[in-house]
C-alpha positions in Angstrom: -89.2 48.0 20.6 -85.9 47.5 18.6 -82.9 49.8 18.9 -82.7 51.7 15.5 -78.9 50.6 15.2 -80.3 47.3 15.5 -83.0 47.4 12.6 -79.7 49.2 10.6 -77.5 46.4 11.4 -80.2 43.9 10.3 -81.1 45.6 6.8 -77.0 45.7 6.2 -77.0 41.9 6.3 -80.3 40.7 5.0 -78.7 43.5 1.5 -75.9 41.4 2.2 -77.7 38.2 2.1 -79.8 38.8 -0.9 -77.1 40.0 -2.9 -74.7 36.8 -2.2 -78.4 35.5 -3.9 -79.0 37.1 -6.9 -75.5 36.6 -8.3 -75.8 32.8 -9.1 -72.9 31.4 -10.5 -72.5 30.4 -14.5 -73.2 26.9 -15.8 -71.3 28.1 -18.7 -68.3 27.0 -19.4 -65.5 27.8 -21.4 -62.8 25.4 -23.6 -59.1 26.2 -24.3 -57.6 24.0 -27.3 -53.9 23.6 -27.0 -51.6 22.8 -30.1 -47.8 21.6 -29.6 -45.4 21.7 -31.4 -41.4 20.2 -31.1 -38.9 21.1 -28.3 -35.4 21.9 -29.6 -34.1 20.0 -26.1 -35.5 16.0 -26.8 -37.8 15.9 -23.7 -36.2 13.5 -21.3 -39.0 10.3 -20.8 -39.5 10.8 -17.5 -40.7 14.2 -18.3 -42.2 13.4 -21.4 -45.4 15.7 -21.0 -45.7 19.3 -21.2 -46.9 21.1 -18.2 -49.4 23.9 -19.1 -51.9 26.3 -16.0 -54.1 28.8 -16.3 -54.5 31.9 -14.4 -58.0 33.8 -14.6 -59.9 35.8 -11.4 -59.0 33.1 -8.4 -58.6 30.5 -10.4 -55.8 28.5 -11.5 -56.4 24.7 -13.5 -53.4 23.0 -14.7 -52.7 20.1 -16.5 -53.1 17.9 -13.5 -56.7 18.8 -13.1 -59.1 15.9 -14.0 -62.1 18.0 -13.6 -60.8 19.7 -17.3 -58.2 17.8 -18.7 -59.0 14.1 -19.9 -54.8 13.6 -19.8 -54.6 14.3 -16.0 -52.3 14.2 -14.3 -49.9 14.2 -17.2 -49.2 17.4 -19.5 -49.6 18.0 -22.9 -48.4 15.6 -25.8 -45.6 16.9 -28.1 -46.1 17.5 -31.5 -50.1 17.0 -31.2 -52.9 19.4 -32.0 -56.1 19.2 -30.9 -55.9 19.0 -26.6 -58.7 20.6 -25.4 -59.0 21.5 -21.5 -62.8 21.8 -20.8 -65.1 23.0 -17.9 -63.4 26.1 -17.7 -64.6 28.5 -15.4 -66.4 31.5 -17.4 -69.2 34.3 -16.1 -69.8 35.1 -12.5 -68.5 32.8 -9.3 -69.5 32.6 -5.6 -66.1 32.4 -3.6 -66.8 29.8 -0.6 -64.4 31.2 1.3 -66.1 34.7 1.4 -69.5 34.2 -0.3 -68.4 37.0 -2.5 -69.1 37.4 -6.4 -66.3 37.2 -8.7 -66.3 37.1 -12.8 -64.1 35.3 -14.6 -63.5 35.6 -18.2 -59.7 36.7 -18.6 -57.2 34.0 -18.4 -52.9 33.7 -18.5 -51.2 30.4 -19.9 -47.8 29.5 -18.7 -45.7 26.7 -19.5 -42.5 25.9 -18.3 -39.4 25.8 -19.8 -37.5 22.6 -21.3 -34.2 21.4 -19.7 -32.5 18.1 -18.9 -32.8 17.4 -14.9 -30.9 15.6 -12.6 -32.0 11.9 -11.6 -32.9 13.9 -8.6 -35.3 16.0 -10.6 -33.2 19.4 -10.4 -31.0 21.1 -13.6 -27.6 20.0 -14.0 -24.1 22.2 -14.4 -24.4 24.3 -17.5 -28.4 23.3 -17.8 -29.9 24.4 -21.4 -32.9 26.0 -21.3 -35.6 26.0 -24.0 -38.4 28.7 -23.4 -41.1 28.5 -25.5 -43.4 30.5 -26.6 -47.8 30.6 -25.7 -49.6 32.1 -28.5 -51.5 34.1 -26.8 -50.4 34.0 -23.8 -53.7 35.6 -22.5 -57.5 36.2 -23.6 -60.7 36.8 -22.8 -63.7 34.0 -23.1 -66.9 36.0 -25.4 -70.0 34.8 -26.4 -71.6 31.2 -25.5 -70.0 28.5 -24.6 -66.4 29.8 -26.4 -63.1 27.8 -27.6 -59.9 29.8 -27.6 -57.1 28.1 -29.5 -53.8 28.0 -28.3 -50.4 27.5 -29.6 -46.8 26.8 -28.0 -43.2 26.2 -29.9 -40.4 25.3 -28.2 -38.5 25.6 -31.7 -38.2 29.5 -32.0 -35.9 31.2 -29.1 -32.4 30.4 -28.9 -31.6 28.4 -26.2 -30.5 29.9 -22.7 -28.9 29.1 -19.4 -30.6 30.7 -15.9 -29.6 32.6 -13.1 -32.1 32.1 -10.1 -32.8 35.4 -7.7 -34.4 34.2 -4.2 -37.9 35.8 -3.5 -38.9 36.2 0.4 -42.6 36.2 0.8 -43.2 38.8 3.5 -45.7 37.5 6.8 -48.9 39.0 5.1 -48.8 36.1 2.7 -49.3 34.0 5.2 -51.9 36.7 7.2 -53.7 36.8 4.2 -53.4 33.2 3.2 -52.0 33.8 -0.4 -49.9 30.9 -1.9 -49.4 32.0 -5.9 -48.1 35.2 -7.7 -49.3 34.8 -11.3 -46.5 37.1 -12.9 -45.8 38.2 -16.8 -42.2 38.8 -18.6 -41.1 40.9 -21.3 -37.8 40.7 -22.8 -37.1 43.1 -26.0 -33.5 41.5 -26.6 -34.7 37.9 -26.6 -32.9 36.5 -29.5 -34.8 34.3 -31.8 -33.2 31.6 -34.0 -32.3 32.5 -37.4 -34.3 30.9 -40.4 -35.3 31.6 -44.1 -38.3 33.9 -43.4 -35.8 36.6 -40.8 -32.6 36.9 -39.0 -31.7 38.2 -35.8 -34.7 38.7 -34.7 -35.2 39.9 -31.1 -38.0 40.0 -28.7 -40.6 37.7 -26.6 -43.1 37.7 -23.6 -44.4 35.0 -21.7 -46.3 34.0 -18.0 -45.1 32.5 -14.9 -45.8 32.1 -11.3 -44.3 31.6 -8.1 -45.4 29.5 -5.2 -44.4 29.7 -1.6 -45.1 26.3 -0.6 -43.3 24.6 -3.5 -39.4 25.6 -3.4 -38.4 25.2 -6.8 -41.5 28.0 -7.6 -39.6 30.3 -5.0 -37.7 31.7 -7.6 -37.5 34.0 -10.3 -34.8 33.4 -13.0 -33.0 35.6 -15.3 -31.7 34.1 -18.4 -28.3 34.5 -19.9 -25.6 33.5 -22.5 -22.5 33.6 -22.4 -19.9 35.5 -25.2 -17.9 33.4 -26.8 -16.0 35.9 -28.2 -14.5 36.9 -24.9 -11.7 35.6 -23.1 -13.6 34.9 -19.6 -16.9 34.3 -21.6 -19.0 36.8 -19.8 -22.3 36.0 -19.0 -24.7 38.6 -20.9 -28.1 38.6 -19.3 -31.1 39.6 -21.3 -33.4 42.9 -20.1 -36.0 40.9 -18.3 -38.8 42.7 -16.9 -41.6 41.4 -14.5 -44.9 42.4 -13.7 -47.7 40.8 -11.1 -50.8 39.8 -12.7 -52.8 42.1 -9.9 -55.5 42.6 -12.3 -56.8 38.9 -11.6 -55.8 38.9 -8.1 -58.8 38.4 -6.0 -59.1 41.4 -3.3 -55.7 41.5 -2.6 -52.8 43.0 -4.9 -48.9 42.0 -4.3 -46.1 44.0 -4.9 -42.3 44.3 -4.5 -40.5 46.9 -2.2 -37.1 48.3 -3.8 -35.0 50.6 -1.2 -38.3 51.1 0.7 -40.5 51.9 -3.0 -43.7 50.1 -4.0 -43.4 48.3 -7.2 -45.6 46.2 -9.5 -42.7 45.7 -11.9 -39.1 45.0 -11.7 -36.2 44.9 -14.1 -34.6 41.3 -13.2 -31.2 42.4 -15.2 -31.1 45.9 -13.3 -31.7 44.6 -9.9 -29.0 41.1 -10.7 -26.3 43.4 -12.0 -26.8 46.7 -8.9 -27.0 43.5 -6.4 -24.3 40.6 -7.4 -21.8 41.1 -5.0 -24.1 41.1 -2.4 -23.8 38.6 0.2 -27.2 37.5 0.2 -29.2 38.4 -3.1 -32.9 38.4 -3.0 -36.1 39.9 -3.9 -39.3 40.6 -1.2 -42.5 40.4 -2.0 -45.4 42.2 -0.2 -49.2 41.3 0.1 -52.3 43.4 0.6 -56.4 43.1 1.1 -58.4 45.5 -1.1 -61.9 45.8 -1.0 -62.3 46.9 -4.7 -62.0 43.3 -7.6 -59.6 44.5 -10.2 -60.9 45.1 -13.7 -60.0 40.8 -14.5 -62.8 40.2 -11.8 -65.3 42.0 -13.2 -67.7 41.4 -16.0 -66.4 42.9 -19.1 -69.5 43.9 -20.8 -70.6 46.1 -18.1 -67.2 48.5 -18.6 -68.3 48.4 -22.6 -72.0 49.5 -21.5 -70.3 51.9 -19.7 -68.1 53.7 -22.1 -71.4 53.5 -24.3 -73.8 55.4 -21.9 -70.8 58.2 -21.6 -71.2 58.9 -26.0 
């Protein structure tokens, strides 16, 4: 005769088991049409191509992946319409790692910026920036087998130069085997340049992400410009304030730790100006496991369904 905890045990994993079952993953797919227009920095030819990813629930595809992007490994043309990245993961996932069911139908674009590099491939002294802007820069696949259309100009924000912050990826990174931190900027006092339809106009958002194992992605940047009016031409940094993406983070969520405090955002311009004549500046980032899949994990419909059985 069996031990009770034994016929317990048993039931928990053959529930487990059947539920890994009856969530089958999607065969539909999703398609993201991309529309470019000019740079107001000439694209050196080397990096001809505009790099574009996408972020959704554990799940990043990029330019260089051939599975969705018939231009792989290269980026986007400039000045084309009409580049459409297909096979895009939509509706419920198995994770192999953890045979765990995961929806995806929320996705972030980023796209780097434009600047003039080094034969070595890094920016040179006084490096230009031009930042464009994804339109939208995040959505959320409906219906059957759905096209979102996307649009980036590198023609609409003044040009900017960078100040880089270090980020240390605390040991749980590595603990919990976490690589990229999908992040999202808002800057109110972005300036905008002038044209016939508006002047001084002010204000933009955008995605990024960092990367542990790539060094270049191991920093977050904070741009500037400097006055010209001044004597010393001071560098006047724009209010840039970054959040994580934890809402597509797949049970884990990442934070920073100011002065010993939790925090999902930071104010790039605060933290630079309290911390510039330190002698080492830089920003930690901490990892954690949660149990519970953030609301860009989980099936959309059933949170409507929801809100429609509480009427």
């Amino acid at each position: 005769m069996k031990h009770p905890i034994q016929n317990i045990i048993a039931i928990l994993l053959f529930s487990s088991a059947l539920f890994a079952q009856d969530t089958l993953p999607s065969k539909t797919t999703g398609y993201v049409n991309f529309n470019v227009g000019d740079s107001k920095i000439k694209p050196q030819k080397k990096y001809s191509h505009q790099g574009v990813t996408l972020f959704g629930c554990n799940t990043i595809v990029s330019n260089k992946s051939i599975k969705n992007w018939s231009g792989a490994p290269n980026g986007l043309e400039w000045h084309t319409k009409n580049q459409v990245f297909t096979n895009l993961p939509y509706g419920y996932q198995i994770d192999k790692k953890t045979n765990k069911p995961y929806y995806v139908s929320k996705y972030y674009i980023a796209s780097p910026p434009v600047f003039h590099r080094s034969e070595k491939g890094k920016s040179t002294v006084n490096t230009k920036y031009d930042i464009g802007i994804v339109t939208p820069d995040e959505f959320v696949f409906e219906g059957n087998k759905p096209v979102q259309h996307v649009y980036l100009d590198y023609n609409i924000l003044k040009l900017m130069k960078i100040e880089y912050i270090p980020v240390i990826f605390d040991s749980s990174f590595n603990l919990l085997k976490v690589d990229v931190v999908p992040f999202k900027v808002e800057c109110k006092d972005f300036p905008w340049l002038d044209n016939k339809l508006y002047s001084n106009a002010k204000g933009a958002s955008g995605i990024g992400s960092l990367n542990r194992k790539v060094p270049p992605l191991t920093k977050l940047f904070l741009p500037y410009y400097e006055d010209e009016l001044t004597t010393n031409q001071d560098k006047q940094f724009l209010d840039f304030e970054v959040t994580i993406l934890n809402d597509i983070l797949f049970h884990h969520e990442i934070y920073f730790k100011i002065n010993g405090e939790k925090k999902y955002s930071i104010n790039l311009k605060d933290f630079y100006n309290k911390h510039k004549n330190d002698k080492k500046m830089e920003i930690i980032l901490y990892c954690e496991y949660r149990n519970e899949l953030p609301c860009g994990c989980k099936e959309p419909t059933s949170e409507k369904q929801n809100n429609k059985d509480e009427e």
